[in-house]
C-alpha positions in Angstrom: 5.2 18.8 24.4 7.4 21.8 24.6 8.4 22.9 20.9 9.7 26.5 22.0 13.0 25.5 22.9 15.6 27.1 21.1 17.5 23.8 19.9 15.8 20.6 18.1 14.6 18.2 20.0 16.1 14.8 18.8 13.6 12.0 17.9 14.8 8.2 17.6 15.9 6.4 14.8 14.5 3.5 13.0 12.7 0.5 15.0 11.9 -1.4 12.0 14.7 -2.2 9.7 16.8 -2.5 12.6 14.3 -5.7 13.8 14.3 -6.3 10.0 17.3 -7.1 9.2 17.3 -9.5 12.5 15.3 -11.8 10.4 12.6 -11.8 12.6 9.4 -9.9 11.2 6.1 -10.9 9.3 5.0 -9.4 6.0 2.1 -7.9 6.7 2.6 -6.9 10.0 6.3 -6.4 9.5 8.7 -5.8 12.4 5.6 -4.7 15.4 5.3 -8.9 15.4 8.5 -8.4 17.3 6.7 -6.8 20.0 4.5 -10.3 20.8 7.3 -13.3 19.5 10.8 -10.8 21.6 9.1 -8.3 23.4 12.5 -7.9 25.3 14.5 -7.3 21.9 12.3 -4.3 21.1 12.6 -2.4 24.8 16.1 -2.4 24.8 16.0 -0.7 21.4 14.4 1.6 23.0 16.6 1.8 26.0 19.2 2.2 23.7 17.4 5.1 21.9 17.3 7.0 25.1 20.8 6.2 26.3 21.9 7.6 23.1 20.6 11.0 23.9 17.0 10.5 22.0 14.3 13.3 23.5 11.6 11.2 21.8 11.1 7.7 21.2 8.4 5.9 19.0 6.5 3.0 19.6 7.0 -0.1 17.7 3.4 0.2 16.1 3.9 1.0 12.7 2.3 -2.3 11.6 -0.3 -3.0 14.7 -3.2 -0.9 12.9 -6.5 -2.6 12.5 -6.1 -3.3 8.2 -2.4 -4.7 8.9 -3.5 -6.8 11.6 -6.6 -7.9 10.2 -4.4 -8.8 6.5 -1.6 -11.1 8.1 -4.6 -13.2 9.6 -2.9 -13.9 13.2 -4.5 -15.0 15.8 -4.2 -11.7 17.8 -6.3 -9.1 19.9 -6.1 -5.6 18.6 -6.8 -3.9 21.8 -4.0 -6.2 23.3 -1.5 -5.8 20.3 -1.7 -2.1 20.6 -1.3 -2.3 24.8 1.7 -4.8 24.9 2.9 -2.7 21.8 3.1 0.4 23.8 3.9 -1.0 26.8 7.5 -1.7 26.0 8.2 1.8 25.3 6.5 2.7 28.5 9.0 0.6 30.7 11.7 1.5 28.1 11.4 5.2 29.4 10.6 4.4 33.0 11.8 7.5 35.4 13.8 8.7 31.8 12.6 12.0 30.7 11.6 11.3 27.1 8.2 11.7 25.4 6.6 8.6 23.8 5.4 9.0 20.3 2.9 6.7 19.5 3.3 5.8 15.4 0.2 6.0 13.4 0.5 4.7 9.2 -1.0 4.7 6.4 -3.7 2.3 6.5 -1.7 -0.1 3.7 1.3 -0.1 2.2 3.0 3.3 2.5 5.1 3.7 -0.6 2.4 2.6 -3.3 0.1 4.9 -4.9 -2.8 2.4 -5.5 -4.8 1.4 -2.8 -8.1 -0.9 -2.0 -9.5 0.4 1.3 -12.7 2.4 1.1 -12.9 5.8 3.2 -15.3 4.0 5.5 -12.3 1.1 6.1 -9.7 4.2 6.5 -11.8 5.9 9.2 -12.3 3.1 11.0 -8.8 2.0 10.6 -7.3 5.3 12.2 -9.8 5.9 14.2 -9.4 2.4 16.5 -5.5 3.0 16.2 -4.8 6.2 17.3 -7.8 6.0 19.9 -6.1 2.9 21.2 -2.4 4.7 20.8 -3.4 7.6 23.3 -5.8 5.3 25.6 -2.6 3.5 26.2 -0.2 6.4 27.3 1.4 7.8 24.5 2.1 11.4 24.7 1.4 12.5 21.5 0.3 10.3 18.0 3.4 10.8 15.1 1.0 9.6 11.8 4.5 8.3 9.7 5.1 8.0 6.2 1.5 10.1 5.1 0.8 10.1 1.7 -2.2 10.3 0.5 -4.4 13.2 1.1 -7.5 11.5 2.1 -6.0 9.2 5.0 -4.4 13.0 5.9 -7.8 14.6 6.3 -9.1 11.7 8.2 -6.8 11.9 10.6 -6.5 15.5 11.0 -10.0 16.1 11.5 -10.4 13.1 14.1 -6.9 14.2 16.2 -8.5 17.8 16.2 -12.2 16.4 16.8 -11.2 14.6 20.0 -7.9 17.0 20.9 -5.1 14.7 20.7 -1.9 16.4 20.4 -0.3 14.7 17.1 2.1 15.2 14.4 2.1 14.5 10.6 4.8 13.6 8.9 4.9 13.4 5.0 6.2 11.1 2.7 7.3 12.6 -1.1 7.7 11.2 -4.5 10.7 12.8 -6.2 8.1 15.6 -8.0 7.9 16.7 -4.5 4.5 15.7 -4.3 2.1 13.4 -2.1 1.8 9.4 -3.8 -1.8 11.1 -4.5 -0.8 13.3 -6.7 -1.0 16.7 -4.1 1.5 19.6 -4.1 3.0 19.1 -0.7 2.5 23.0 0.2 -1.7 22.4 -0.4 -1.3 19.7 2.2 1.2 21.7 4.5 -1.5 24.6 3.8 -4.0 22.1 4.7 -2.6 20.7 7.8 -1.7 23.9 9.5 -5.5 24.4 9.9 -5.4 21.9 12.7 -2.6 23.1 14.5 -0.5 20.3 14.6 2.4 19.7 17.3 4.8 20.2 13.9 4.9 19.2 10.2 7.7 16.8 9.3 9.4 15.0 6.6 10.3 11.0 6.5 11.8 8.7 4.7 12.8 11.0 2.1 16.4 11.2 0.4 18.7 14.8 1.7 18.3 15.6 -2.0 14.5 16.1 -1.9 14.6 17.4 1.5 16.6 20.2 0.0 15.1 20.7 -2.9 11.7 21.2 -1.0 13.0 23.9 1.8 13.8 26.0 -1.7 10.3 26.1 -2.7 8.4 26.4 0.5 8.1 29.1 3.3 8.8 27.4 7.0 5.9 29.5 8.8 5.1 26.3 10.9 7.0 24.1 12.9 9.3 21.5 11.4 11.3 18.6 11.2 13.1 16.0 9.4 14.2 12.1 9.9 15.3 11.0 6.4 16.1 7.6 4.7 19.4 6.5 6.1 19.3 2.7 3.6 18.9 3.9 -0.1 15.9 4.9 -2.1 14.8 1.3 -2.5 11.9 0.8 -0.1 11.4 -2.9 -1.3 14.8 -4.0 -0.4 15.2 -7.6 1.1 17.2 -6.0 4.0 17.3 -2.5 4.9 21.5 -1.5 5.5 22.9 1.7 6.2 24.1 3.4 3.5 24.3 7.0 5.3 26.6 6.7 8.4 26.3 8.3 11.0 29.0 11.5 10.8 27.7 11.7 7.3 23.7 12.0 8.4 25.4 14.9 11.1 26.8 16.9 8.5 23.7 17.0 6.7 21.6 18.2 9.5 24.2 20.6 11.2 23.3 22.4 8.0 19.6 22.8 8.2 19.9 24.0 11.9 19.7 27.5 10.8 16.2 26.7 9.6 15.4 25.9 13.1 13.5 22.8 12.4 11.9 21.7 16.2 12.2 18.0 15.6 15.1 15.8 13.7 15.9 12.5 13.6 16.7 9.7 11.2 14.5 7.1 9.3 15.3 3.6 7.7 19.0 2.4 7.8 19.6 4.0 11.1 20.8 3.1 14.7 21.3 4.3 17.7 24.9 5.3 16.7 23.0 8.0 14.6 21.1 9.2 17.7 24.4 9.7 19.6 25.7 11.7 16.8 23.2 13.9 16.7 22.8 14.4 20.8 26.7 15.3 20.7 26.1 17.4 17.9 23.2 18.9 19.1 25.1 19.7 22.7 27.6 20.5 21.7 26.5 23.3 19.4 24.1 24.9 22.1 26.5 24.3 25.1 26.1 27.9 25.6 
């Protein structure tokens, strides 16, 4: 994936809490049980990414990883979960010129701090998914939400290890700091050892996104797709609380940091992506 452009390339918006708030996902393996029970629903979201101006879209696999699957107890086929998964972004693209992103998580839940996997179960757990991810055509693995600095090691080591092109991108607690109690630049510092595609920044509010581009030096390559539905993660239903014109102001202003990568996260839609593409063009017409 080309990163040396001199404008952003623009990365979808949220898969989840858009199939979410459509009442029809699982609780443990959240909206990706879309991709067996409406497999159509899911490809033309990511039709729609694309027809929105999206250079990047993500597959709907942020809850098909072996602990997730293996916790809601359904009766399904890793191997084929992950396929069928990644299929539909596969015939979403078709002759469109976008990169697929296959999404790697957190092992469990990605906004708590305690956890009850053993470094043996994460291994294993990224290992088989991100394996499976690039086995099955994705061009490059975007590890979402990270934060925790173990699961971060594990899969930068194994990415490196077997040369996967891949991306990390970091979740923060308001202190600026990893949910395991890291400053963010020792893992940036960390990170940048492996040479990732880019270093990014999810799910995150435009305060702390600010606040953290005061304190740290952009020597790598960056990006952002922040929380476009409020700072509760354990809402009922996700809603936009960010629209999109709003989320485009924001981001116009951080284009003179030359981040390679932005997007949006939770709360967002298509009409997001469109704002940015127009933004975007409009801005580097020349």
């Amino acid at each position: 994936m080309n990163l040396e452009n001199d404008k952003p390339l623009i990365l979808d918006g949220a898969m989840g809490s858009v199939l979410h708030n459509g009442n029809i996902d699982n609780k443990e393996l959240w909206s990706s049980i879309v991709n067996i029970s409406n497999p159509a629903v899911v490809q033309n979201l990511h039709l729609e990414y694309i027809k929105a101006g999206a250079d990047i879209i993500t597959t709907n696999t942020f809850r098909t990883n072996p602990s997730a699957v293996r916790r809601s107890k359904e009766n399904l086929e890793l191997k084929d979960f992950v396929e069928k998964s990644v299929e539909l972004a596969l015939k979403a693209r078709n002759d469109h010129n976008v990169y697929i992103a296959g999404s790697n998580p957190p092992a469990e839940d990605c906004y708590e701090i305690e956890r009850f996997l053993t470094i043996e179960e994460l291994i294993n757990n990224h290992s088989q998914h991100i394996d499976l991810l690039m086995l099955n055509g994705v061009d490059f693995v975007l590890n979402e939400t990270q934060s925790h600095m173990d699961e971060i090691e594990i899969i930068c080591e194994y990415c490196t290890l077997n040369n996967y092109p891949f991306i990390i991108s970091l979740f923060l607690n308001d202190d600026l700091k990893l949910l395991s109690g890291e400053d963010v630049s020792l893992a940036i510092k960390y990170i940048n050892k492996y040479s990732p595609l880019c270093i990014m920044f999810n799910c995150i509010q435009f305060s702390q996104l600010h606040r953290l581009l005061e304190t740290i030096e952009l020597n790598f390559k960056w990006g952002f797709y922040l929380n476009c539905g409020g700072k509760d993660h354990n809402e009922s239903s996700i809603t936009c609380k960010i629209e999109p014109k709003e989320y485009g102001v924001f981001a116009k202003k951080l284009l003179g940091k030359n981040p390679s990568i932005i997007g949006s996260c939770c709360g967002s839609s298509p009409s997001h992506t469109k704002f940015l593409r127009e933004m975007i063009d409009e801005l580097y017409r020349n």
